[in-house]
Steps between C-alpha positions, in 0.01 A plus 500: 500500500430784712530524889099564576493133311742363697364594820188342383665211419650473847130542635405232292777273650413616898088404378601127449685462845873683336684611805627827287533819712686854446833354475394282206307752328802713512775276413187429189545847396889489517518182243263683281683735517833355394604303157324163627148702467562503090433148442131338589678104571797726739248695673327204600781309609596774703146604653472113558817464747430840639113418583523128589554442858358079493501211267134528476555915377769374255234270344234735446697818401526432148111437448439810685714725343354346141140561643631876547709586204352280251172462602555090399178357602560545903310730702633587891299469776354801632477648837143512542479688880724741311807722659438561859403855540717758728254479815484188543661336840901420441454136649258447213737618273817333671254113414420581209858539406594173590192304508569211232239512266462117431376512888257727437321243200679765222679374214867515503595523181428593206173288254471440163198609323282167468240625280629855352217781413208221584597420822191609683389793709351332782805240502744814540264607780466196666896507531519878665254432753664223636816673462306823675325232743848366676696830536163609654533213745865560563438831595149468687558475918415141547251608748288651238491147253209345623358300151628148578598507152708770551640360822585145333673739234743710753593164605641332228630862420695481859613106423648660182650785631708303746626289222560832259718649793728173532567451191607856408688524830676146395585654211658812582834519479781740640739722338851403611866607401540132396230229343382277257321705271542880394244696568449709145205742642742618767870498298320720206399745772831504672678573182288782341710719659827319317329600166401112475785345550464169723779625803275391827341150467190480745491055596176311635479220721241360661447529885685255699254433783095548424273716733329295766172630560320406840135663527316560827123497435243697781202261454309712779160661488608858467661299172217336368394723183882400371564182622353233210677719272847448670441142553541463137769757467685285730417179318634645188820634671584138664433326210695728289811602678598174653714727747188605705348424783165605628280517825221648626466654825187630739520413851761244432727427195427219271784414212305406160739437229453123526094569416587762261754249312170356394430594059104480579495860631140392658632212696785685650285782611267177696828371634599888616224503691493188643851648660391818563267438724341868678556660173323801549522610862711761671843531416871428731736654255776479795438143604475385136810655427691388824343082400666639159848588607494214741398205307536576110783803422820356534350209253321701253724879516857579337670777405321508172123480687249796433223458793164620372248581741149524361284655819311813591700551808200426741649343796335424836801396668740697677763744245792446698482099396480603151789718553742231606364260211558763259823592584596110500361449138733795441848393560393194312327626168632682237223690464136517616251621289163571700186482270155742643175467302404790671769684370256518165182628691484925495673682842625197605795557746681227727336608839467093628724395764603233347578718169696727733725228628614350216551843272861549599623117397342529174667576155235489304143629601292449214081482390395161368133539468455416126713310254698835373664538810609179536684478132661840638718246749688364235783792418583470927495104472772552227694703735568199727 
């Protein structure tokens, strides 16, 4: 086995959703390298607990690395956009990095060949273009999608991408000095320096308290290109993460989990509206926030809470308001993360008032005009 095949290999593992980096690829090299690298069955026991971070990983390793070595009647899926090239923007390159690819309608794994040889052309084709079709959407603005087809598509896409982010964020676990289960991935690279030998034990444990996510919607008209699209983002986040809560402000605040609660995605959105009503007019970010702090925060915020504000920043009421509500939400939250379309659109800057005022009590200032720069939330939700 030689190293350029190994580094494809470990490109083959990152295509079907493999969190392998550097550091793996190196330690890789290192077992290669040393007696374990001599035998096919010890190589793969050793590439398997170096490379497999999940349960789901550690199922799929050993057809993978059959598919690649031994060509056994597998075939990996393929990257069809292909490796992001140099220029392109580094918040593009940030999503795609984490961006699960079962949210974007990709296969996760790897697929047996159903048919072998006569497995048809236009079958195969069929299956890229969809494939090409979704990470299209995902990274279109969502102003641009205006085939209602394509629309009904970015919205089941959201829906799923709420779920996809839960469940991985559920699932992470943290490294700690003491656990439940050893972490092999981690131990193998602690002790490459020890020539092998196990002498620091890396543990992993779940996370004792879950992230509580509480979402602040701008339903106003400066809004309005984005707003159906968040509706359902919301929907899937409430119905996903149990620990959310969501409402939608414009010249008042309206809280919407109850409606959102709802599985018929259509008859939530009816029920959303019914309580929002004046979606679509100017925009109080200050009042909304001072109804928020007064009425809702000391039920819904704790010291696990990430705030998300999704709004442009428009605000016709006065900054110093704002201010004060900002610097309220502060002391409470442990972190607010303060989601711009606009941030997407070209020489965009933060010139609003409203954007002004709020800058300095944010942690996180991020785009979230198409579905790629939501997914690249999920490594700072982990953080919590």
């Amino acid at each position: 086995m030689s190293a350029l095949r190994l580094a494809g290999f470990a490109r083959t593992l990152r295509d079907n959703g493999f969190r392998v980096g550097l550091a793996e690829t190196r330690d890789a090299l290192h077992v290669l390298a040393s007696p374990a690298g001599l035998r096919a069955a010890s190589l793969k026991a050793a590439l398997r607990a170096l490379f497999c971070a999940t349960h789901s990983d550690w199922e799929r390793f050993d057809d993978i690395f059959d598919a690649f070595w031994q060509g056994r009647g597998m075939r990996s899926r393929q990257v069809l956009s292909g490796t992001p090239r140099a220029s392109e923007a580094p918040a593009r390159r940030l999503a795609e990095a984490h961006v699960p690819q079962q949210a974007l309608g990709l296969p996760d794994r790897l697929q047996r060949r159903s048919g072998g040889d006569s497995e048809s052309a236009a079958h195969g084709r069929g299956r890229r273009e969809g494939a090409s079709r979704a990470e299209n959407l995902a990274s279109t603005d969502l102003r641009h999608i205006v085939d209602p087809d394509a629309i009904a598509a970015t919205h089941a896409l959201a829906v799923r991408l709420a779920r996809t982010m839960r469940a991985r964020l559920v699932r992470r676990e943290q490294v700690r000095r003491r656990g439940r289960r050893l972490d092999l991935r981690r131990t193998i690279h602690r002790n490459v320096s020890h020539g092998g030998t196990l002498l620091e034990l890396a543990w992993r444990r779940r996370k004792i308290k879950p992230l509580r996510l509480v979402v602040l919607l701008d339903a106003s008209g400066s809004m309005s290109l984005y707003t159906a699209f968040f509706v359902r983002f919301l929907h899937g986040v409430v119905d996903a993460f149990r620990e959310a809560e969501a409402f939608v402000f414009h010249t008042r605040l309206a809280h919407v989990s109850p409606s959102l609660r709802d599985r018929d995605v259509t008859r939530a959105v009816e029920k959303l509206a019914l309580m929002a009503q004046g979606i679509g007019g100017g925009t109080r970010i200050g009042e909304s926030l001072a109804t928020f702090n007064r009425w809702h925060a000391r039920r819904v915020i704790n010291s696990r809470t990430a705030l998300m504000i999704v709004s442009d920043g428009y605000d016709t009421g006065e900054p110093e308001q704002l201010v004060e509500e900002m610097r309220r939400l502060r002391r409470r939250c442990r972190k607010i993360i303060w989601l711009n379309p606009l941030i997407g659109w070209r020489d965009y800057s933060p010139q609003a008032r409203g954007m002004q005022a709020a800058l300095p009590y944010v942690d996180l200032f991020a785009p979230a005009h198409n579905l790629e720069s939501l997914a690249a939330l999920e490594p700072h939700l982990a953080r919590i």
